[in-house]
C-alpha positions as CSV (number, residue, x, y, z in Angstrom):
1,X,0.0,0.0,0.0
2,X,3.0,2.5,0.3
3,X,4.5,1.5,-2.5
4,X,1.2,2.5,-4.0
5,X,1.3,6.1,-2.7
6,X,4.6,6.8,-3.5
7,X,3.9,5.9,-7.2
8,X,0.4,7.6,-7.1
9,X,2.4,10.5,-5.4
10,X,5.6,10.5,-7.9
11,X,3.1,10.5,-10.8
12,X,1.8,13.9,-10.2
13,X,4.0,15.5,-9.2
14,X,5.9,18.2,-11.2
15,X,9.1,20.4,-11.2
16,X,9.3,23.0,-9.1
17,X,10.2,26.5,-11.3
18,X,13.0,27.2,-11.7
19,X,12.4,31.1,-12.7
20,X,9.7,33.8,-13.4
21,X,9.1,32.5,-16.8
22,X,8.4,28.6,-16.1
23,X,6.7,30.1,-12.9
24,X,4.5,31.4,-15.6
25,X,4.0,28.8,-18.1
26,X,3.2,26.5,-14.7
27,X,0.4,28.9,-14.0
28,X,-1.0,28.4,-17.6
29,X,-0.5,25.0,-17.3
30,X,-2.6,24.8,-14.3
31,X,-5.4,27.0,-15.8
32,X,-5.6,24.5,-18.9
33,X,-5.5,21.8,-16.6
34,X,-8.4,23.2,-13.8
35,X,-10.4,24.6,-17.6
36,X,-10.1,20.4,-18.9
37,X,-11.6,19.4,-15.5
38,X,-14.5,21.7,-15.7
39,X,-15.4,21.0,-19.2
40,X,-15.5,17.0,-18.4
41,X,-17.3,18.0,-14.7
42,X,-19.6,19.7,-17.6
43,X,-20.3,16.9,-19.5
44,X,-20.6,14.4,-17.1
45,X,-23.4,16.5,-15.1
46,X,-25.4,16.8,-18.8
47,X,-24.9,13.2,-18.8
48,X,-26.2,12.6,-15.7
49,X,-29.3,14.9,-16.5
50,X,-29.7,13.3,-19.3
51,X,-30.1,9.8,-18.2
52,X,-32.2,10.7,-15.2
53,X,-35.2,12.7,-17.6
54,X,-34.9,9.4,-19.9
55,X,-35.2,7.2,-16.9
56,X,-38.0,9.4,-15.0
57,X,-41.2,8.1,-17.0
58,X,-39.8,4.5,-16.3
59,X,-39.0,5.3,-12.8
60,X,-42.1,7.5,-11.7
61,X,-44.4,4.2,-13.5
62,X,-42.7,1.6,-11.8
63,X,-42.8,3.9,-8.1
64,X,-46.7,3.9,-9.1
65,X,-47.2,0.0,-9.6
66,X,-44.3,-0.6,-6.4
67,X,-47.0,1.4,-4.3
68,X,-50.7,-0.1,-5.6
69,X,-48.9,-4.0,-5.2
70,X,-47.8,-2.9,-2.1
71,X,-51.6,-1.3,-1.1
72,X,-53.2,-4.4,-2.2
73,X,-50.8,-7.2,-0.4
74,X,-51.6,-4.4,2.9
75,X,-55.4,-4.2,1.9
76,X,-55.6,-8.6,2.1
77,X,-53.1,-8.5,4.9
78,X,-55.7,-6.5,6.7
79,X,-58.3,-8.4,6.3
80,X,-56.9,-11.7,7.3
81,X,-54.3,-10.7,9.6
82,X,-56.1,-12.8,12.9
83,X,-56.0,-16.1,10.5
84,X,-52.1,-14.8,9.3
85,X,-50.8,-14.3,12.9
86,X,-52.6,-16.8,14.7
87,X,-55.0,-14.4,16.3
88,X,-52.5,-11.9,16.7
89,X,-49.7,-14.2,18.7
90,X,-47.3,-13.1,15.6
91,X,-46.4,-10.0,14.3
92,X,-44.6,-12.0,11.0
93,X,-45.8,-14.2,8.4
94,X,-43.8,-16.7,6.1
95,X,-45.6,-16.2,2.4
96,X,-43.0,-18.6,1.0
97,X,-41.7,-15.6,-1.6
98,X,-41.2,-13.2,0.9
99,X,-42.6,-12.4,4.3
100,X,-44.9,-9.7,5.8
101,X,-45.0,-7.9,9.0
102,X,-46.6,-5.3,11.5
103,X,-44.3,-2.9,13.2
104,X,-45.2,-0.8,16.2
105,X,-43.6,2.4,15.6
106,X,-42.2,4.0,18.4
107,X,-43.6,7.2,19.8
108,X,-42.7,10.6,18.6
109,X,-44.3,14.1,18.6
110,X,-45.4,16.2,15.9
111,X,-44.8,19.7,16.2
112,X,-46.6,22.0,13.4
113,X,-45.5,26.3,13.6
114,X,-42.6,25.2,16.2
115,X,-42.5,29.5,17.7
116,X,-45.9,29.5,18.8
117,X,-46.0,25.9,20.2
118,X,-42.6,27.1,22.2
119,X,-44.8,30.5,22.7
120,X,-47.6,28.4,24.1
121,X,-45.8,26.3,26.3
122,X,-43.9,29.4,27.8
123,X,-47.7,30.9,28.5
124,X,-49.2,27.8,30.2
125,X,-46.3,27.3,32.4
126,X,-44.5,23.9,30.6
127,X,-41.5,25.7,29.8
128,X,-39.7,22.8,30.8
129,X,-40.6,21.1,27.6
130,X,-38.8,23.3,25.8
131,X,-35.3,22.8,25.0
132,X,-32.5,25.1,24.3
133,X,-29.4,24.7,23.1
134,X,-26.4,26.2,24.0
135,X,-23.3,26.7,22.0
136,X,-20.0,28.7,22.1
137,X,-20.1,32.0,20.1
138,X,-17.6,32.0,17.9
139,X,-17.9,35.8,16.5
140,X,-18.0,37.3,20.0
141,X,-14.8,35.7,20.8
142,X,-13.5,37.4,18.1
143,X,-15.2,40.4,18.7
144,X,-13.0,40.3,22.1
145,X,-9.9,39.7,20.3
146,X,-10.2,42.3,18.1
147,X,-11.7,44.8,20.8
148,X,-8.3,43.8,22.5
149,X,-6.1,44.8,20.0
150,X,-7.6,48.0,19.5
151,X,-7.1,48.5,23.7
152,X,-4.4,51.2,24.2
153,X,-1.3,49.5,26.8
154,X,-1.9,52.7,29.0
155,X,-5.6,52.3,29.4
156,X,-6.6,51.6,32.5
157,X,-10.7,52.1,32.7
158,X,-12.9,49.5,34.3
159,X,-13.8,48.4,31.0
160,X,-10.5,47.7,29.8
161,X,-9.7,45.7,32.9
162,X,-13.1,44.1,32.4
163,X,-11.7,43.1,29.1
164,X,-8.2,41.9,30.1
165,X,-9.9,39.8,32.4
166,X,-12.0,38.3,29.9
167,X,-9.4,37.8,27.3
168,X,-7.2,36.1,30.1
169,X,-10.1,34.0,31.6
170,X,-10.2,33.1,27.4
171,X,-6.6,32.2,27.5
172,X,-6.7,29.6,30.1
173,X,-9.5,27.7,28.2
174,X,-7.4,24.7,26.5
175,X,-10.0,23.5,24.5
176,X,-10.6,27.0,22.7
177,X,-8.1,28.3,19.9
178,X,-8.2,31.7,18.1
179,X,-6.8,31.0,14.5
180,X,-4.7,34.3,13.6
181,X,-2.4,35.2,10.7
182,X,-3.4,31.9,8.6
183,X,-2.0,32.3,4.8
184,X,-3.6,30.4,1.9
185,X,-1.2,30.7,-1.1
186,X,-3.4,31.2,-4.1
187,X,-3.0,31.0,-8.1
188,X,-5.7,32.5,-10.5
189,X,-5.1,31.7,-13.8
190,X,-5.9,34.2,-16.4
191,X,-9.2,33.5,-18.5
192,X,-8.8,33.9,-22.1
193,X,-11.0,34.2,-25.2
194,X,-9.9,33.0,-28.7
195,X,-12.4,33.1,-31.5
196,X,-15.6,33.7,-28.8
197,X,-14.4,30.9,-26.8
198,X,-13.3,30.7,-23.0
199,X,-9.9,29.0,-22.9
């Protein structure tokens, strides 16, 4: 399996430049290469599209007759399910081809308009059947970073205490990290146009 990756690895991988101008011709390399990928991306999606709007007539008939067989075997089920199940000691039956079967779904609640049932339950006193969530807020703590570099070193308000405190109470949290001065190195190929066509 290493083996594997080192080939897979050593297969694309390319020269580093050696200058500006192969810098350059790398970069137009890569556009041709992203602008290949995108055309066959392209043509596999109008492929796809394709054979899904041929297939749908075939599909949506065969859903249709899937459901009325199914409807039919549950409509005779029904009406013999004390002889099927021994009066209701089973909740499967053997048909030879296949078998069929009751299910007790479990419990659950159905909730329509969600803010005025929370409303509701608030008014008549049931709050505790409401449940909130609680998560960390991500932009305030950045909000307090950035509040703390704009805090002048000589500034010693009760608000600017209040916020060393806070950033320092922030500091000692190990399972909190503020990501700062991350670099993503970029390359934009240039888009060109020869006889109407994007290249």
């Amino acid at each position: 399996m290493a083996t594997r990756k080192k080939t897979t690895a050593a297969a694309h991988a390319h020269l580093v430049p050696a200058d500006r101008d192969q810098a350059s011709a790398a970069v137009r390399q890569l556009g041709d290469l992203q602008r290949a990928q995108a055309a066959r991306l392209a043509q596999l999606d109008a492929a796809i599209a394709e054979l899904q709007q041929a297939a749908a007539p075939t599909l949506t008939a065969l859903g249709g007759q899937i459901e009325a067989l199914h409807h039919a075997i549950q409509t005779w089920a029904e009406g013999h399910r004390a002889e099927l199940t021994g009066n209701h000691k089973t909740k499967t039956v053997n048909l030879i081809t296949g078998e069929i079967s009751w299910r007790q779904r479990p419990p659950s609640v159905t909730v329509r308009n969600a803010e005025t049932t929370v409303t509701y339950l608030y008014q008549v006193g049931l709050a505790s059947l409401v449940r909130t969530t609680e998560e960390v807020n991500k932009q305030a703590i950045l909000d307090l970073h950035s509040a703390l570099e704009r805090l002048d070193d000589a500034d010693d308000s009760e608000s600017a205490t209040t916020l060393r405190g806070k950033a320092a109470a922030l500091a000692t949290a190990a399972t909190i990290k503020v990501n700062r001065g991350l670099e993503d190195f970029i390359v934009s190929p240039s888009e060109t146009v020869v006889d109407g066509v994007l290249q």
